[in-house]
N, C-alpha and C positions, 0 to 999 in steps of 0.2 A: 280703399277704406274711406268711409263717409263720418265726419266729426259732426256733430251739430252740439253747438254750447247754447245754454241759458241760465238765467239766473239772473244778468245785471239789472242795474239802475239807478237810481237817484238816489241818494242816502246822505243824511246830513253827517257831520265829520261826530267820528269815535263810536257811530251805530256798525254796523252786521253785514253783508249778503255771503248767499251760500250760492256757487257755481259750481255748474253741473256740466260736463262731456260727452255725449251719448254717441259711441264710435258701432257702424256694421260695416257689416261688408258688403262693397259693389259688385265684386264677381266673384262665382268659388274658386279662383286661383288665390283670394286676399287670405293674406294670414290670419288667427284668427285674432280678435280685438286683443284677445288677454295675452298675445305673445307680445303687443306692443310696450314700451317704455312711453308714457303720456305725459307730456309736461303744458303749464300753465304763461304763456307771453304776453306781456303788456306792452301797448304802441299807446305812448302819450303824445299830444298833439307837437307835434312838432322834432319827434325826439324818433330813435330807434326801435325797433321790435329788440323788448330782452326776457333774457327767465326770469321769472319768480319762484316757480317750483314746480322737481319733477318728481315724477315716481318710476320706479323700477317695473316691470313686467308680473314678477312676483308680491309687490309692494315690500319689501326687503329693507330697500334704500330710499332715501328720498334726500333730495337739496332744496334748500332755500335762500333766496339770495339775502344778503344780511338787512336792505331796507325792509324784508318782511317778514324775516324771523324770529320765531317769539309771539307773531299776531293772526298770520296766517297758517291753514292745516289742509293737506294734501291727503286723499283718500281714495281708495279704487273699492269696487265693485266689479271683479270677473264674470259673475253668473248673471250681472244686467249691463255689462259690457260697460261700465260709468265708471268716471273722475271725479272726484270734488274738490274744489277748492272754498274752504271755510276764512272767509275774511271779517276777521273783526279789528275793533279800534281803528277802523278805515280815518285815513287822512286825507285832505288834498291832491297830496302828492301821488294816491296811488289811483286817482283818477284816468282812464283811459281806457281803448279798447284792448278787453283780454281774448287771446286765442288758446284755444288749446291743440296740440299737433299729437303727432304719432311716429316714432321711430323704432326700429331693433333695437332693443338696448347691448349693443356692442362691445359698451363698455362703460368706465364706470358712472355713474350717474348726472354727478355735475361736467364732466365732459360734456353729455351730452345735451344739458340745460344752455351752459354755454356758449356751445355752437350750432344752433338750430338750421342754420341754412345748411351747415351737412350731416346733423345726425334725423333732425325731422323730413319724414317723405308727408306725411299727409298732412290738412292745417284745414278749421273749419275755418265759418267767416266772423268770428268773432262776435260777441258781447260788452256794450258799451256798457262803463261804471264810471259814475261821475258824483264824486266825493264834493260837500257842499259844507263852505269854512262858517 
């Protein structure tokens, strides 16, 4: 499965961007995009790859981790294969490169936000967002 993200950039602090996922498939063995669970990771400089928010296969479920709850909105598109992630009231703090990856959802949702190095198989190369105080 091939992710391509877009959407970041430069935004002064408590403005908007809207992130976008656009998942196909590499070979016809790849499942298809919409059986995947698609979640949102931030790698700020210096700090770890973690979740911000995922969605379910179905869009059913979704988590958010609590620094971006209440600002941030997660959204799929099956029939254009798309993610969104809707961020507003951006701060400094949520400055950094975002990826967005692709796993089975297995099980239940924030599990698999959680633990990305074993429930995500596939990971684009990410979009830099850099919040300005």
């Amino acid at each position: 499965l091939r992710l391509v993200e877009s959407g970041g950039g430069l935004v002064q602090s408590g403005g908007s961007l809207r992130l976008s996922c656009v998942a196909s498939r590499l070979t016809p063995d790849d499942y298809d995009p919409g059986d995947y669970a698609i979640g949102w990771f931030r790698q700020a400089p210096g700090s770890d790859r973690h979740g911000i928010s995922c969605i379910s296969s179905t869009a059913k479920t979704t988590y958010y981790s609590d620094s971006v709850k209440g600002r941030f909105a997660i959204s799929r598109d099956n029939a254009n294969n798309a993610v969104y992630l809707q961020m507003n009231n951006l701060d400094s703090e949520d400055t950094g490169v975002y990826y967005c990856a692709a796993g089975i959802d297995y099980a239940n949702i924030q599990n698999l936000c959680l633990n990305p190095s074993v429930s995500m198989d596939y990971w684009g190369n990410g979009t830099q967002v850099t919040v300005s105080s």
